[in-house]
Residue, then its C-alpha position, 0 to 999 in steps of 0.5 A: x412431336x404432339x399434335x398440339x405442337x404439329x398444329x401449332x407449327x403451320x400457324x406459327x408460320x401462317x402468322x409469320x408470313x401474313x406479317x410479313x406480306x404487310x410489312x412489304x407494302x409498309x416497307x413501299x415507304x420512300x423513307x424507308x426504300x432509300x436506304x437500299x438505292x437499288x431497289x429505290x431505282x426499282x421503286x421509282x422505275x415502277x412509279x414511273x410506269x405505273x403513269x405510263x400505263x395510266x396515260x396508255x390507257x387515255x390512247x396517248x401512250x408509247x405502247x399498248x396498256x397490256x404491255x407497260x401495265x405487265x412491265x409495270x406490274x412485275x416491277x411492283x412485284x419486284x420491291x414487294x418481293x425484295x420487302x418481303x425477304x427483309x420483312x420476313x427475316x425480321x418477323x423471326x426476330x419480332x417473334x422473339x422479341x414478342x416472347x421477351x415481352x410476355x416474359x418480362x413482367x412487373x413485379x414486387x421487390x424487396x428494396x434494402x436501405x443496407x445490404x444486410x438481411x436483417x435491414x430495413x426493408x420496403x416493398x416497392x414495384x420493380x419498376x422503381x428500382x434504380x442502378x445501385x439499390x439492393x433487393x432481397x429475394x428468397x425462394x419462390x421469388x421472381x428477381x425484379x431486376x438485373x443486378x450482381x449478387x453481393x450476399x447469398x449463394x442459390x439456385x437460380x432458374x434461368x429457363x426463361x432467358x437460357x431455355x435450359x431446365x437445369x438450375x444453376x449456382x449463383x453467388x457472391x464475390x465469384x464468377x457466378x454473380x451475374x442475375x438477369x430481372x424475369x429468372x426465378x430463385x429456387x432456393x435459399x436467398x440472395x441479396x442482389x445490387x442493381x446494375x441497370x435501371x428501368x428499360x435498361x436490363x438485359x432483356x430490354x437490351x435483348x428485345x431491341x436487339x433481336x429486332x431485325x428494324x433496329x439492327x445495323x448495317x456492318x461494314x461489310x455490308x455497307x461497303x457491298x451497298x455502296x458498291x451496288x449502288x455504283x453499279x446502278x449509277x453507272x447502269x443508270x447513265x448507261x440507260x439515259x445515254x441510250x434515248x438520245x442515241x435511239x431517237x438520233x439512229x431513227x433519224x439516221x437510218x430512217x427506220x424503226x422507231x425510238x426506243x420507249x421509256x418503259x423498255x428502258x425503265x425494264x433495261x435498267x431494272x434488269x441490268x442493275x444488281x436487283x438480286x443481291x439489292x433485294x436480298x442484302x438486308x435478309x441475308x444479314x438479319x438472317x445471320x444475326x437470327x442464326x446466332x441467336x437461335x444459338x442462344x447467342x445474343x450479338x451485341x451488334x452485327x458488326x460482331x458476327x460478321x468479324x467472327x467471319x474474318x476470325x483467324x486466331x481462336x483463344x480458347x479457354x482449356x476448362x469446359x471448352x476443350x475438357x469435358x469442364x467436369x473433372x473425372x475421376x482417374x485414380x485413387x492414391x491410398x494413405x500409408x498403411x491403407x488397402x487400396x480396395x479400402x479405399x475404393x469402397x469408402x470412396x464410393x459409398x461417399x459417393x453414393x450421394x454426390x450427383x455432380x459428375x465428379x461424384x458419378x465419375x468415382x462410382x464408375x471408376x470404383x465398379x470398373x477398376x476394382x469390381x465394386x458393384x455400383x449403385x447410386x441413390x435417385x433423388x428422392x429415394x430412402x437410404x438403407x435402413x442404418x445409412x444417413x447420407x450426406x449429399x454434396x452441397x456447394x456450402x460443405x463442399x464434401x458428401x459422405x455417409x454415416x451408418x453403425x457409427x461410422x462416418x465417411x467423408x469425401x471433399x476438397x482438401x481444405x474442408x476435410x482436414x477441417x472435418x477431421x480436426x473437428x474430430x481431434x486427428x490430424x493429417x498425414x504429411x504424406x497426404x498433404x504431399x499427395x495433394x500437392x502434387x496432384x494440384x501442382x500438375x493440374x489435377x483436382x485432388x479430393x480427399x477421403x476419411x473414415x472416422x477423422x483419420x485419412x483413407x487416401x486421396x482421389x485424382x480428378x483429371x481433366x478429360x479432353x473433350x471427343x471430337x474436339x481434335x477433329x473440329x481444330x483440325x477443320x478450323x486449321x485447314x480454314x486457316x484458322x490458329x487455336x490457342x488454348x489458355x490455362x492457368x495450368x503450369x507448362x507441363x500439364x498445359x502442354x500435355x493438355x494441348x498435345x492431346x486436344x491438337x491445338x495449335x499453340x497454348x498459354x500457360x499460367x496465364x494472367x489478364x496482362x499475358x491473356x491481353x498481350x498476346x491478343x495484342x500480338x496477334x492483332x498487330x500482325x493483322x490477325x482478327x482474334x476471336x476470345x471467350x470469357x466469363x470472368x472480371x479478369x478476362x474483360x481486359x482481354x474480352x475488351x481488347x478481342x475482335x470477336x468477344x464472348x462472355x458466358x452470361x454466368x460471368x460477372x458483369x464487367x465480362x459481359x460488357x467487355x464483350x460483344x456477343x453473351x453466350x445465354x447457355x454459358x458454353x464456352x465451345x459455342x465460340x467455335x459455332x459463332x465463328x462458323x455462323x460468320x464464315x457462312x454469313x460472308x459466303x452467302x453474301x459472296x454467294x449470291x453477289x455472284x449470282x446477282x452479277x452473273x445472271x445480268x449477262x442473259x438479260x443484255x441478249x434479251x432486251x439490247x436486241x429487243x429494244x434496237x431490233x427495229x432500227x438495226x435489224x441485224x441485231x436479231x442475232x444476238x436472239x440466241x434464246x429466239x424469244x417471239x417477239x421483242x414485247x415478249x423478250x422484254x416482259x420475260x427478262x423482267x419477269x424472271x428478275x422479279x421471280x429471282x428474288x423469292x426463289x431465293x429468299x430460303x436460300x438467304x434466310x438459311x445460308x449457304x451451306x457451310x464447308x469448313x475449306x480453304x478461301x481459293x477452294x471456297x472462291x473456285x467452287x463459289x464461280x463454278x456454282x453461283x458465277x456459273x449458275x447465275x450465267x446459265x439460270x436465266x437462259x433457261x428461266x427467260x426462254x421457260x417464260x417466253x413459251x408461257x406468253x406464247x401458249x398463253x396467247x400473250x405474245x405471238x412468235 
C-alpha cells in the first residue's frame, strides 16, 4: 500500500463516522424513531426524564437532579448509539452510491433514425435518449446509456461498474449483448438500442439500491420487529402495573417510599429488548453492504436473506464448476500425419493465441512432447520470416505464415472454410474425430498447414481445484448441488462424479431447468440459480434465489434478483454464505439481547422495592452500593452494549459452514450464555467506577 493510500484510509473512515454522528441525532426524528418501536419506547423514556430532571431542578422533583439527569443522559446515550449503528452502516453504502454519482456522467451520443451504420445520424445529450432509440459508439467513446447491442461486436471497458481492468466482448444476438451507460468502448463500434430512459439505468437503479435509507425491511426482520415490539408491550404493562403496586405496598406496609418514574422509566429500558432493537437495522444494512462489496448488487434485501434459507444450489457446469476456459488434453493426428508434426504446428499456431486455450496448447506441446515453449508478449516483433495471425473473436482461429508455409488453428467450421478457400478438402476421418469429441463434451480445435488437415486438438473442461471440498461444506450445511449441462448423460455424469456434486441435469433446456426447480420447490425446498442467458430467465424468474451475470442479456437480468457485476457464476456459493451469516448474526445477537436482561432484574427489581420490602436485598447477589448506583449501572451498561457491539453487527458472526443443531447449540452456549454472564460483570466493573468516583456511597 502507498503512502498516499495509508493516509487516505484514516480520512476515509474520519468522514464516515462524523456522518455518521450527525445522521444519529438527524435519525432523533419522531418520524423516523417510530419505525423501530423499541427504540421509540427508549426515545420517549429519555423525553420523559429529560422533564423530570428540568422539574428536579426547580426543588419539586422525585429524586435528586444528579441522579434522573445521569439516567436521563445515559438513555440519550442509548438512541444516539442505536442511530448511530444504522447510520454507520448506510454511510458505507452512501460512499458507494456517491462514487456512482461521479461516475455517471452527461454525455453526447450518436442517435440513429435506423439501426444501420450509414444511417442518419444526430448528436444529442444523452439525457435525451429514450427506451428504443439507437446510438452509435465507436472506439473512445463513452456509452451514454444502457442498451442491448443489436449490430457490432467490441471491447468494452467496464472497470468503472465491475472494477475489473480486464476488457470484455460485447456483441450482437449472443449472451453477451448487455452494455451499462458510463462503460467505455475500447474498439471497433457497436450499435446499441436503449433499454432504460433517464434516471432509469443500471446505475441509477444501482445508486438507490446501495443506499442503506432506501433499503427495505425483509420478512425476516419484519417478523423479529414485530416480536420485539411484543416484547416491549408486554415489558411496558409490566412496568404501568408496578406504581399502582408500589404506592398500595407503601400504604400497606407503612414503610419505604413509591417507586419513581424515573426508576421505572430505567426498568423498562433495560427490560426490553434494547440490544437487538438498536442493532436490527445495522445488521441488515451491513449484509446487503457484504453483497455488494462482492460486486453483487441485490436487487432487493428480500433476496440475501432467502440466499440464507438456500437448500438446493443449481449450478451451471461451465465457469462455475470447470475452470470455464477449456484446456487442452490431447492431439489426435490425421491419417498419414506424425503426431510430433502435429504437436509442432499446433503450437506455432499457437504461439499468437493469448486466450487460455491457446496458452493450454503451448504448455501441453512443451510438457508431452519436449517442445521448447515460448510465447509472443504483446507487443513484441516476431522472427524475422514469421507473420503471425492472432486469434480474433471475427476469425475464430490463429496461425503463422513464415517461408510459404501457413499454419492455421481454429474452430472446425472456420478452418474447413480456410482450406477450401485453398482448393482441398477435408478428410472424413477428421470429420469423424471432430464429432466424436463434440459428442462427449469436448471442444475439438482443428490444425492445417497449407490447406490440408495435421489433426485435431481435444479441449476438456477442467474441473475446478477445491471446488469438491467447497460442495462438500454446502452438503454438511445440508445443502443439495445440482450441476446443469447441456452435455449429454455420459460426459454430464463423468463431470459430476469428478466435482462431487450431489445430482446433475444433463441436455438441459429452459422447460427442464424451469421443471426441475418447480419440483424442488414444491417439496419445500428454497432453490438458489445462476444464469446469464435469455434461456435461463424462465428459470432465473421462477428461483428463490436468482442470479444473472451482468454479461448476460437483459431479459436474464430482470428475471433475477441479485446481478453479479464480475459475471462469476461461483460468486452464487459466496452469496449463499453472505446469507446464512447474515440469519445467524441476527440469531446471534437476539440471544444475547434476551439473555442479558436477566442480570438487570437482580439489579433494578431490588433497588427499586428495597426500601419497602427489605428483604429483597438478597437478590443483590452482585452487592451493588446503593439502589441509585444499582440502577444507573444497569442503564449504563445497556447503553454501552449497543457500540460494543456495532463491529460485530457490521462485520457478521463468523461464518461456519455447520449443521443447523450444532449451529443453535454453539450459538446459546456463546451468546445465551455470554449474554446471561456479561452484564454481571459489566454492571458490578460500573458500579465500583461510581463508587471510586464518588457518585455512589457503598
Amino acid at each position: 500500500m502507498s503512502a498516499h493510500s495509508t493516509k487516505a484510509l484514516p480520512d476515509h473512515y474520519k468522514t464516515l463516522y462524523r456522518r455518521a454522528v450527525l445522521d444519529a441525532f438527524k435519525k432523533l426524528n419522531p418520524r423516523w424513531m417510530v419505525r423501530n418501536p423499541v427504540m421509540f419506547v427508549v426515545e420517549i423514556g429519555a423525553v420523559l426524564t429529560t422533564f423530570l430532571w428540568v422539574q428536579s431542578l426547580t426543588g419539586q422533583g422525585e429524586a435528586s437532579p444528579g441522579f434522573i439527569g445521569a439516567v436521563s443522559l445515559w438513555l440519550w446515550f442509548t438512541v444516539l448509539f442505536a442511530n448511530f449503528a444504522e447510520a454507520l452502516a448506510e454511510g458505507r453504502g452512501k460512499a458507494q452510491a456517491e462514487a456512482l454519482r461521479r461516475m455517471r456522467q452527461e454525455t453526447h451520443a450518436k442517435r440513429l433514425k435506423e439501426p444501420r451504420r450509414d444511417a442518419p445520424m444526430e448528436i444529442v445529450s444523452s439525457s435525451e435518449l429514450r427506451k428504443g432509440d439507437f446510438y452509435l459508439v465507436e472506439a473512445g467513446d463513452i456509452l451514454p446509456a444502457d442498451g442491448e447491442v443489436v449490430e457490432g461486436i467490441a471491447s468494452v471497458d467496464e472497470s468503472a461498474v465491475t472494477g475489473e481492468s480486464a476488457p470484455v466482448i460485447r456483441e450482437s444476438g449472443g449472451d453477451r449483448s448487455a452494455v451499462t451507460g458510463g462503460t467505455r468502448l475500447l474498439s471497433d463500434w457497436l450499435i446499441v438500442r436503449v433499454t432504460a430512459n433517464p434516471g432509469e439505468g443500471f446505475l441509477d437503479h444501482m445508486i438507490h439500491l446501495v443506499e442503506g435509507a432506501k433499503r427495505q425491511k425483509t420478512p425476516n426482520e419484519i417478523a423479529l420487529t414485530i416480536l420485539l415490539a411484543a416484547f416491549t408491550i408486554i415489558f411496558l404493562g409490566v412496568v404501568v402495573t408496578l406504581l399502582p403496586f408500589s404506592l398500595y405496598s407503601v400504604e400497606a406496609t407503612g414503610q419505604g417510599r413509591p417507586v419513581t418514574i424515573t426508576v421505572l422509566v430505567a426498568l423498562l429500558v433495560c427490560l426490553i429488548p434494547t440490544t437487538i432493537g438498536g442493532l436490527l437495522p445495522a445488521i441488515g444494512i451491513a449484509g446487503m453492504d457484504r453483497v455488494i462489496r462482492r460486486n453483487v448488487i441485490p436487487l432487493s434485501g428480500r433476496a440475501v436473506e432467502a440466499a440464507g434459507d438456500v437448500d438446493v444450489l443449481l449450478l451451471d457446469k461451465t465457469g462455475t464448476i470447470t475452470l470455464g476456459n477449456r484446456q487442452a488434453v490431447e492431439l489426435i493426428p490425421a491419417p498419414g500425419v506424425d503426431e510430433r508434426t502435429l504437436a509442432e504446428a499446433a503450437q506455432l499456431a499457437s504461439l499468437a493465441d493469448e486466450t487460455p486455450e491457446g496458452r493450454s496448447i503451448v504448455v501441453l506441446a512443451k510438457e508431452k512432447y519436449g517442445l521448447r515453449g515460448r510465447t509472443l508478449t504483446p507487443g513484441e516483433q516476431a522472427p524475422a520470416g514469421f507473420r503471425f495471425v492472432p486469434f480474433s473473436a471475427q476469425t475464430r482461429m490463429s496461425g503463422v505464415d513464415y517461408n510459404g508455409v501457413a499454419i492455421r488453428k481454429g474452430a472446425p467450421d472456420a478452418i474447413f472454410a480456410w482450406i477450401q478457400e485453398q482448393g482441398e478438402s477435408v478428410p472424413q476421418e477428421v470429420r469423424v474425430i471432430v464429432e466424436s469429441i463434440a459428442r462427449n463434451g469436448g471442444t475439438p480445435l482443428v490444425v492445417a498447414r497449407n490447406g490440408k488437415v495435421l489433426g485435431v486438438i481435444h479441449l476438456k473442461d477442467i474441473v475446478k481445484g477445491g471446488i469438491r471440498e467447497r460442495f462438500a461444506q454446502l452438503r454438511r450445511m445440508g445443502i443439495k448441488t445440482v450441476m446443469i449441462t447441456g452435455d449429454n448423460p455420459l460426459t454430464a455424469a463423468s463431470i459430476a462424479a469428478e466435482a462431487g456434486v450431489d445430482d446433475f441435469l444433463a441436455q438441459a433446456t429452459p422447460e427442464t431447468k424451469l421443471k426441475l426447480i418447480r419440483e424442488y420447490q414444491a417439496k419445500g425446498h428454497v432453490v438458489a440459480m445462476t444464469g446469464d442467458g435469455t434461456n435461463d430467465a424462465p428459470a432465473l424468474a421462477q428461483a428463490d434465489v436468482a442470479v444473472a451475470m451482468n454479461t448476460g442479456t437483459q431479459p436474464a437480468r430482470e428475471a433475477a434478483n441479485l446481478i453479479d457485476l464480475d459475471s462469476n457464476p461461483t460468486k452464487l456459493l459466496d452469496i449463499v454464505e453472505i446469507g446464512k451469516q447474515l440469519l445467524m448474526t441476527r440469531g446471534a445477537l437476539t440471544t444475547f439481547s434476551i439473555a442479558n436482561d436477566v442480570a438487570k432484574y437482580f439489579a433494578i427489581i431490588p433497588a427499586a422495592f428495597v426500601s419497602v420490602y427489605p428483604s429483597l436485598q438478597a437478590l443483590n447477589i452482585m452487592r451493588l452500593a446503593t439502589p441509585e448506583s444499582a440502577i444507573l449501572s444497569a442503564v449504563i451498561f445497556n447503553a454501552l452494549i449497543i457500540p460494543a457491539l456495532i463491529p460485530l453487527a457490521l462485520r457478521g458472526v463468523p461464518y461456519r459452514p455447520v449443521g443447523a443443531a450444532r449451529l443453535l447449540r454453539d450459538h446459546l452456549l456463546l451468546y445465551g450464555l455470554g449474554g446471561l454472564i456479561a452484564p454481571f460483570i459489566g454492571i458490578k466493573a460500573i458500579d465500583l467506577v461510581l463508587v471510586a468516583l464518588g457518585w455512589a456511597h457503598g
